[in-house]
C-alpha positions in Angstrom: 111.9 118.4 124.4 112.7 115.1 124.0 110.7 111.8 122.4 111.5 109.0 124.7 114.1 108.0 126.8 117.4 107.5 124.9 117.1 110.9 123.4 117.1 112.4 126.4 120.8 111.0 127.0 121.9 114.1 124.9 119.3 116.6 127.0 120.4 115.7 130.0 124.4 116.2 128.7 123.3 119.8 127.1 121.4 120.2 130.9 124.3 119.5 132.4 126.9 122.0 130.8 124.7 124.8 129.3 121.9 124.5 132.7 118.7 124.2 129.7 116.0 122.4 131.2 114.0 119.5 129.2 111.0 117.4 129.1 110.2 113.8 128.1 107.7 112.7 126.1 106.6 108.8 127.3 105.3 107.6 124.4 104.9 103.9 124.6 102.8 101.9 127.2 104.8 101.4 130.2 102.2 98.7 131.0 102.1 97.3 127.7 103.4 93.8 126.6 106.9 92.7 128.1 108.8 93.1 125.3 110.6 96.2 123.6 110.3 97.5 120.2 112.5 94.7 118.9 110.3 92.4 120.3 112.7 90.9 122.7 111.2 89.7 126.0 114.4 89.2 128.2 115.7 92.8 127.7 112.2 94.2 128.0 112.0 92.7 131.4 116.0 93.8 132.3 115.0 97.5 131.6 111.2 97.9 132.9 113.6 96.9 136.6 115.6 99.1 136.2 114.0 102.2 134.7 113.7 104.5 137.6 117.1 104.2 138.3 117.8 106.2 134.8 119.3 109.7 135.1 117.5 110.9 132.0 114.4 110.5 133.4 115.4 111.6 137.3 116.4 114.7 135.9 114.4 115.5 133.6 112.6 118.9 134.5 109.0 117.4 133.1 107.8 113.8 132.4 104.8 113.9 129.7 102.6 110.6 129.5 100.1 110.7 126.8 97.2 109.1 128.8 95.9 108.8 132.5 96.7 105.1 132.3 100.3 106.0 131.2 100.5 108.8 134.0 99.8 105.9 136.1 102.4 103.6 134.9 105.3 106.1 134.5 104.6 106.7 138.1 104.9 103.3 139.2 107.5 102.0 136.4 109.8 105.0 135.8 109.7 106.2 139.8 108.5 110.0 138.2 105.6 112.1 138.1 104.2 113.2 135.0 101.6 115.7 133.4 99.3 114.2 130.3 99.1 115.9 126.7 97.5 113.6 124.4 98.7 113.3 121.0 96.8 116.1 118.8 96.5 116.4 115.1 96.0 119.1 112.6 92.5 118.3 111.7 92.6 121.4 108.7 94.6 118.4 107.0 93.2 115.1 108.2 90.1 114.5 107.5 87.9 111.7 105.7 87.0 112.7 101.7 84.6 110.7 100.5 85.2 111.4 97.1 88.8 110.8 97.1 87.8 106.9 98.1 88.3 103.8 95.7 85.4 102.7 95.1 85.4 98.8 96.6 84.3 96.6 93.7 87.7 97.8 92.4 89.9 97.3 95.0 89.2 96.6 98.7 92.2 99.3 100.1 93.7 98.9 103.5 96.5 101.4 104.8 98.7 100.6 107.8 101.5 102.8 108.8 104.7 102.4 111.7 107.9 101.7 111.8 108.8 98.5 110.7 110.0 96.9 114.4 108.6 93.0 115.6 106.7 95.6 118.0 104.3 96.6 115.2 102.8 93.6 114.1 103.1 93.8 110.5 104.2 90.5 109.8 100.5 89.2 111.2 99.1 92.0 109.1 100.7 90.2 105.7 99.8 86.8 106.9 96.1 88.0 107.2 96.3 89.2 103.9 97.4 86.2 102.5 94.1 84.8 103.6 91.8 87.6 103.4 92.6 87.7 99.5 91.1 84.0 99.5 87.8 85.2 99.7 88.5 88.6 98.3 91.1 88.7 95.6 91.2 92.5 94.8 91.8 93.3 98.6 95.0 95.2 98.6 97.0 97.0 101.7 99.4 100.0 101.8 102.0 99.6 104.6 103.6 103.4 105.0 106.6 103.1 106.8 110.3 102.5 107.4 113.2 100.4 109.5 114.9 97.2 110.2 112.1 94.8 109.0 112.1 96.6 105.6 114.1 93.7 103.7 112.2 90.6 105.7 109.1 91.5 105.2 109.5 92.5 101.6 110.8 88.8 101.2 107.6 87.4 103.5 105.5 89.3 101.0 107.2 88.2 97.6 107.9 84.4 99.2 103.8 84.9 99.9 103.2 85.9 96.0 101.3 88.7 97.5 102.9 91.4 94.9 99.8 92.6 93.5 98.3 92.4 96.9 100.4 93.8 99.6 102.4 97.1 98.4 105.6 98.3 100.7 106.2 101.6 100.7 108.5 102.7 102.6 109.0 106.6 104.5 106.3 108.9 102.7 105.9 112.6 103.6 102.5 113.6 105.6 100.7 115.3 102.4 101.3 111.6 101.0 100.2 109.8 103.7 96.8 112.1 103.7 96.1 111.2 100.4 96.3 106.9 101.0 94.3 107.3 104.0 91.2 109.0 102.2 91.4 106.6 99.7 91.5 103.4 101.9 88.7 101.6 103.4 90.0 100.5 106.3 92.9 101.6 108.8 94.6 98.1 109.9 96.5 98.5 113.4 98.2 95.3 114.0 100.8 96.6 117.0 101.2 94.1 119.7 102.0 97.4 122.4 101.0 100.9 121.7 101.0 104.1 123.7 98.3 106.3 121.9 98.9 105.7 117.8 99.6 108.9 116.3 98.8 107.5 113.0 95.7 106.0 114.4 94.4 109.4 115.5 95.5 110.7 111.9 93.3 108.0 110.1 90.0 108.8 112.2 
């Protein structure tokens, strides 16, 4: 089982000398924005063309989309049928706790959480909090995650005096990430595509 298309470059090697079958998991929006999880439109537009012509996915043994829309789309983008299984969580794990919440006259607590790629939107998500602290000073967001942007937005945040604001931290493991979501507020999504956020289901 593989999570989107360029892992399934190895699958389909191992498929071809050992004969194991594989799936693909789809999980971005096909029919999202034109541009790829660098944000770059040209490439974007260079690969969505040429897509179905991909061995990975023409011999794959099972396509998985994670909506009907995305069925749809994989169809008509990637040239292959596919079966949906939306994204699932453990719900004996997440789930809201009231009393585990900050209270807000302290601090007004936002959690968002992605990988740091142009894709994801967290630059617009620092912005807004450089002017949502305007009006309320003690507002304060989380932003669980790692990748490329790690460095540039740490300096868009410092550059921003947002320090006691805006707190970057990085990869977190899940019984972590349980425990800022129950205390926050608010879930911020700020991602210019999505498929079906995982992490979005996780903070519901």
């Amino acid at each position: 089982h593989t999570n989107g298309v360029s892992d399934a470059s190895s699958a389909l090697l191992i498929k071809i000398i050992s004969h194991i079958p594989y799936t693909v998991t789809i999980h971005n929006d096909p029919n999202g924005k034109d541009t790829n999880l660098m944000g770059i439109k040209f490439t974007a537009r260079i690969s969505r063309k040429y897509w179905r012509y991909l061995p990975q996915i023409r011999y794959s043994n099972k396509v998985i989309s994670l909506t009907t829309d995305a069925k749809r789309a994989v169809l008509e983008i990637y040239g292959h049928e596919s079966v949906v299984i939306p994204n699932g969580i453990d719900k004996t794990r997440f789930y809201p706790d009231m009393s585990k919440r900050i209270s807000i006259t302290e601090r007004f607590e936002i959690v968002s959480i992605g990988l740091l790629y142009p894709v994801k939107g967290f630059e617009d998500a620092i912005n807004a909090i450089d002017i949502v602290r305007k009006t309320i000073p003690h507002v304060h967001l989380n932003i669980i995650g790692t990748g490329p942007l790690f460095n540039e937005l740490e300096t868009l945040i410092n550059n921003k005096n947002l320090g006691d604001n805006i707190s970057l931290l990085g990869h977190l493991p899940h019984n972590e990430i349980i425990s800022y979501l129950q205390k926050a507020h608010i879930y911020l999504l700020t991602s210019i595509s999505e498929g079906f956020s995982l992490s979005f289901l996780e903070a519901i």
